[in-house]
C-alpha positions as CSV (number, residue, x, y, z in Angstrom):
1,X,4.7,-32.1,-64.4
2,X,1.6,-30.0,-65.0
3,X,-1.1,-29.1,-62.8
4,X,-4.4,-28.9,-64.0
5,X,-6.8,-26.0,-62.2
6,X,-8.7,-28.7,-59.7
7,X,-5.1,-29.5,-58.0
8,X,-4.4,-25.8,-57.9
9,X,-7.6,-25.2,-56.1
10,X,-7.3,-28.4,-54.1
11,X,-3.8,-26.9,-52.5
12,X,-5.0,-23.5,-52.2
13,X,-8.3,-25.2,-50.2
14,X,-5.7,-27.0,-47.6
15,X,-3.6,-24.3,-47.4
16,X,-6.6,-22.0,-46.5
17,X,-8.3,-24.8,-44.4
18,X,-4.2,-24.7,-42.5
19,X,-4.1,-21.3,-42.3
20,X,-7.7,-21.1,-41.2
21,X,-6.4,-23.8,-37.9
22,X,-3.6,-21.6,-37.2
23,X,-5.7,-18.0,-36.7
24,X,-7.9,-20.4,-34.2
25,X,-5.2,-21.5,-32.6
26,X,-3.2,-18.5,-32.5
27,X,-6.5,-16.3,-31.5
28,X,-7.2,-19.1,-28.4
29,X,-4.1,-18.6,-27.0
30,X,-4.5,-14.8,-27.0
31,X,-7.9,-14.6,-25.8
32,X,-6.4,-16.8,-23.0
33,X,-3.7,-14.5,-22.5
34,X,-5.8,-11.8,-22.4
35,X,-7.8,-13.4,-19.7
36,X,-4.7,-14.4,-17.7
37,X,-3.3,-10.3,-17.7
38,X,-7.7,-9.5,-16.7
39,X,-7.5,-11.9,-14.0
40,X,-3.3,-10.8,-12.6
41,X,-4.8,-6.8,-12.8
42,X,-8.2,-7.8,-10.6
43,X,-5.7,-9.0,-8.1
44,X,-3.6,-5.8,-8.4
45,X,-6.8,-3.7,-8.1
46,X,-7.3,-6.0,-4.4
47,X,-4.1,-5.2,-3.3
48,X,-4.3,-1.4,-4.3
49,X,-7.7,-1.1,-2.7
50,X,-6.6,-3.1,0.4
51,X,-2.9,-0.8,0.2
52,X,-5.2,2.6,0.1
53,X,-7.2,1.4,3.3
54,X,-4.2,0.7,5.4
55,X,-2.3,4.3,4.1
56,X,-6.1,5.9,5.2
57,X,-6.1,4.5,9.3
58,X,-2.2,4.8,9.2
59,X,-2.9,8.8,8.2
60,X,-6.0,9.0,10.8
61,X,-3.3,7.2,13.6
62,X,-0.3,9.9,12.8
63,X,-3.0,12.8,12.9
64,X,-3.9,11.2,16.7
65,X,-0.8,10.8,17.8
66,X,0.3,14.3,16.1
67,X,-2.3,15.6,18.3
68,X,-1.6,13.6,21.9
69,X,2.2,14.8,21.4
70,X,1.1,18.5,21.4
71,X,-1.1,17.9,24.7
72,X,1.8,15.5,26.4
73,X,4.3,18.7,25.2
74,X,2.2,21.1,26.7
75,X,1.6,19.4,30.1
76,X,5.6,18.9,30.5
77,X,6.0,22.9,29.8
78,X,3.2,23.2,32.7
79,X,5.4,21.0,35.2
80,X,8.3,22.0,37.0
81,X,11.4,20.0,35.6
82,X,13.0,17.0,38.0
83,X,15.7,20.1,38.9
84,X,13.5,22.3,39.6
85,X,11.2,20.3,41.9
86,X,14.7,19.4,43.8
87,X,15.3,23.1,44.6
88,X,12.0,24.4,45.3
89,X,12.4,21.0,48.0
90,X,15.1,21.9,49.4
91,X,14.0,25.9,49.9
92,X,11.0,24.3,51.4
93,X,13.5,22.2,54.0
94,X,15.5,25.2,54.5
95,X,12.5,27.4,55.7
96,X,10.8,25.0,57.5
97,X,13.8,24.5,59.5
98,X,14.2,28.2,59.9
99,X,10.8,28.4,61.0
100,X,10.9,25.5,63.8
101,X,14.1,27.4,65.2
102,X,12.0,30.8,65.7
């Protein structure tokens, strides 16, 4: 069978004209995909934003509390200790009692 140079150009023409279909179709669904992974990482960015706040007051709250420990430490190194406060009580009792005898 011989083809003449019209049916040559005619299949070359639908091959191009398929061809052409698939690179629209095939760009579509990238450009979607594309969108899709834009629209996932402005999400992400949210969460990292929203992740960086909390870390911030959760940093500010261990620096208070950092602080309020060393003041509560300090007070209980002022005060006597429960054992101490017993013994001073009952020297107290013991000289009171020796006093009242005199």
């Amino acid at each position: 069978m011989k083809t003449s140079g019209l049916n040559i150009e005619k299949i070359l023409q639908n091959q191009r004209k398929e061809y052409q279909r698939y690179l629209g179709t095939f760009s579509e669904n990238i450009e979607s995909q594309v969108r899709l992974i834009t629209e996932t990482m402005g999400g992400v960015q949210q969460q990292l934003t929203a992740i960086r706040d909390m870390v911030a007051r959760n940093t500010e709250d261990v620096e208070e509390m950092k602080i309020e420990l060393r003041v509560v430490r300090n007070d209980v190194k002022r005060q006597a200790s429960r054992d101490e406060y017993s013994l001073l009580e009952n020297r107290v009792a013991k000289l009171e009692k020796a006093m009242g005898k005199r």
